[in-house]
Structures are given as C-alpha cells and as structure tokens.
BALOBA-1460 file (C-alpha; in Angstrom, 3 decimals):
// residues 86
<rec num="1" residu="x" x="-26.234" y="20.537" z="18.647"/>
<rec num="2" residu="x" x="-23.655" y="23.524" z="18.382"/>
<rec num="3" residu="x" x="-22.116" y="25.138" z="21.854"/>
<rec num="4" residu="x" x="-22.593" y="28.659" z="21.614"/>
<rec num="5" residu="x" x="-20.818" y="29.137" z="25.166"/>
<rec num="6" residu="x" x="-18.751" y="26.915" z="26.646"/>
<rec num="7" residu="x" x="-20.637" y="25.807" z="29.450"/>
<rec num="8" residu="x" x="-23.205" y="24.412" z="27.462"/>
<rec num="9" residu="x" x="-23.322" y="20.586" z="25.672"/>
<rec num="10" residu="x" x="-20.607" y="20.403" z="22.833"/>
<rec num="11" residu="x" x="-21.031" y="19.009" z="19.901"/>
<rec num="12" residu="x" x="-20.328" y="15.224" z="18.735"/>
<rec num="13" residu="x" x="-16.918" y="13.482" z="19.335"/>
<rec num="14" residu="x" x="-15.592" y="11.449" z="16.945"/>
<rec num="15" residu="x" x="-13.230" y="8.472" z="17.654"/>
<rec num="16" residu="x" x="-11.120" y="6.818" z="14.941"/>
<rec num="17" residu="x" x="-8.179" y="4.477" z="14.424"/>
<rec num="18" residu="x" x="-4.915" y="7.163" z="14.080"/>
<rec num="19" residu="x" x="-3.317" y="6.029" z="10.334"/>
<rec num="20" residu="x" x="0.470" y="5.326" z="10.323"/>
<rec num="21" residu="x" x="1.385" y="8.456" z="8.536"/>
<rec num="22" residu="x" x="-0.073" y="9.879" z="11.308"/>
<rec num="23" residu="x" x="1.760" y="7.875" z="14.245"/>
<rec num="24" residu="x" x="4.957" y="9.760" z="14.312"/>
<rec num="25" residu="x" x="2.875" y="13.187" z="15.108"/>
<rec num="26" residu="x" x="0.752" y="11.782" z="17.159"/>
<rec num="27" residu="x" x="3.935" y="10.047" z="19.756"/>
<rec num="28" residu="x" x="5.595" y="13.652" z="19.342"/>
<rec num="29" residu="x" x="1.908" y="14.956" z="21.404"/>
<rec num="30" residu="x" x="2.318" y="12.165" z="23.727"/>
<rec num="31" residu="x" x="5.870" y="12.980" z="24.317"/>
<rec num="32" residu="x" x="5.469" y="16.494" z="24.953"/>
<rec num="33" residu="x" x="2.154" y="16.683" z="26.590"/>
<rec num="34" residu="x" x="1.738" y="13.510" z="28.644"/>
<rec num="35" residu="x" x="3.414" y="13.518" z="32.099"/>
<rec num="36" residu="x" x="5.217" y="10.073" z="31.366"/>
<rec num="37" residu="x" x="5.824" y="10.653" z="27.426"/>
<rec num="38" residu="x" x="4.929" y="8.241" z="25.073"/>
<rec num="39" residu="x" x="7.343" y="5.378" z="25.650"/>
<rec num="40" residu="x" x="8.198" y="2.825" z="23.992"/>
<rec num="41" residu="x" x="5.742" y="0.652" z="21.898"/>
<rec num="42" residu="x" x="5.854" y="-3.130" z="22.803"/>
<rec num="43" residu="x" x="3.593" y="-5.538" z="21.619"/>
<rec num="44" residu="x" x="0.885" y="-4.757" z="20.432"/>
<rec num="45" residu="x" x="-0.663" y="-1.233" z="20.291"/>
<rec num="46" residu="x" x="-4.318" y="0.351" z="19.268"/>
<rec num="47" residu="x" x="-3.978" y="4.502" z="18.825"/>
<rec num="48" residu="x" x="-7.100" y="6.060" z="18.505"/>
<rec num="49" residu="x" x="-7.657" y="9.746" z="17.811"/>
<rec num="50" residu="x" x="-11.302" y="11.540" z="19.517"/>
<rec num="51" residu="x" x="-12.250" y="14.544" z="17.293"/>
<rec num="52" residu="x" x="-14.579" y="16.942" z="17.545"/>
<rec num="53" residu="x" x="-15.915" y="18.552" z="14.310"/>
<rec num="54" residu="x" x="-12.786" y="17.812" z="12.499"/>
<rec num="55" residu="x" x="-10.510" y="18.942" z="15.223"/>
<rec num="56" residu="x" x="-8.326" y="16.448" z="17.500"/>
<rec num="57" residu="x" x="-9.099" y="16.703" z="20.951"/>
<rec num="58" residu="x" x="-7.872" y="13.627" z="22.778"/>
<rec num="59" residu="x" x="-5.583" y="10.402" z="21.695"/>
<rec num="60" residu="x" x="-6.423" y="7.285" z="23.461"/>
<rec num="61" residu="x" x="-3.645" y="4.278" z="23.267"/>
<rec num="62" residu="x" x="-4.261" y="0.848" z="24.131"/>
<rec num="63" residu="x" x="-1.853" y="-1.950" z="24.545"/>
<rec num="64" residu="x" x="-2.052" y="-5.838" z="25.397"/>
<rec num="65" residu="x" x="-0.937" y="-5.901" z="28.850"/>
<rec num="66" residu="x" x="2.384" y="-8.955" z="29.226"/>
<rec num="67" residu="x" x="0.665" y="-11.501" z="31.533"/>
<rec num="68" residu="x" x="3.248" y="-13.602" z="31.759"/>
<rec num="69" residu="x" x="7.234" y="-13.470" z="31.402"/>
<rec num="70" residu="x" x="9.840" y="-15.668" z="31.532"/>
<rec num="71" residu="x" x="13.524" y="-14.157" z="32.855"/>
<rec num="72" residu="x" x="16.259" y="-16.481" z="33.695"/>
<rec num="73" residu="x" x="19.114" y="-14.823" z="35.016"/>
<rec num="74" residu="x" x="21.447" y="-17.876" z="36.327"/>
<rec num="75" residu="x" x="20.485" y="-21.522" z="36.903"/>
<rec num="76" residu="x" x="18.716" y="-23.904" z="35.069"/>
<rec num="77" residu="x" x="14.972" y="-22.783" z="33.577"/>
<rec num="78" residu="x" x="12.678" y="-22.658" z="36.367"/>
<rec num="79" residu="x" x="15.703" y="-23.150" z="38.918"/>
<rec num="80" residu="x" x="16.452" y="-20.359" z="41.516"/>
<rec num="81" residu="x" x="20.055" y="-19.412" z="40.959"/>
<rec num="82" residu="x" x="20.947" y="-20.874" z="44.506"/>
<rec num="83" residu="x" x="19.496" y="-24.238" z="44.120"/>
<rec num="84" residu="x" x="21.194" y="-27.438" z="44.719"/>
<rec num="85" residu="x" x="21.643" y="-30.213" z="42.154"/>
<rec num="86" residu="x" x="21.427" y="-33.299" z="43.438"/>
C-alpha cells in the first residue's frame, strides 16, 4: 500500500542485519543523532538497519547485557579490602 499523504498507512518496513562496511556510517548516525552517542561497543553487539522502500529510517542495536562482574580492587578475591586474616 503506497501513502499518498502522510497521515495515512506507510508502506512496508524492512529490517536487516547492518553489513560491516556499513558499521562505521552507521556509529557516525548514532553519534550525531542519538542523545547519548553511540558508545563504545563491548561484548557482543547485533546492528540492525529498518528501511522503508529502500530508504533507512531507523537503526536498532542490541547488546548482551554483563550479568555478572568480577572487580577486585585490594584484598584477597572475594575479600573486602578491610577484612581481617586470621
């Protein structure tokens, strides 16, 4: 179905995987556009890219969310910094 105004139904969106010549381009968008910029990539990381008839319209990024993390900053592993040896 084609839109011939805006407010009617628009056409069909298309979402595909972004290709990695096309990562760099994409992260410059995020940067400029999104109100915390596009980061830094850790882990791992799904870009997708929503067209509509040929033309990008949104980017979508998905990343495994760190459940669990191990710091030690003094002490033995697992230790509080302050804890007493026995």
């Amino acid at each position: 179905m084609k839109a011939s105004n805006p407010t009617e139904i628009p056409t069909a969106l298309t979402v595909r995987v972004a290709q990695p010549h096309e990562v760099v381009a994409l992260d410059a968008q995020l940067a400029d556009h999104h109100y915390l910029g596009a980061g830094r990539p850790v882990g791992d990381y799904l870009r997708q890219l929503v067209e509509r008839d040929g033309v990008p319209v949104a980017l979508l990024v998905w990343v495994r969310v760190v459940t669990r993390s191990r710091i030690v900053i003094s002490g033995s592993a697992g230790a509080p910094a302050n804890a007493s040896r026995a």
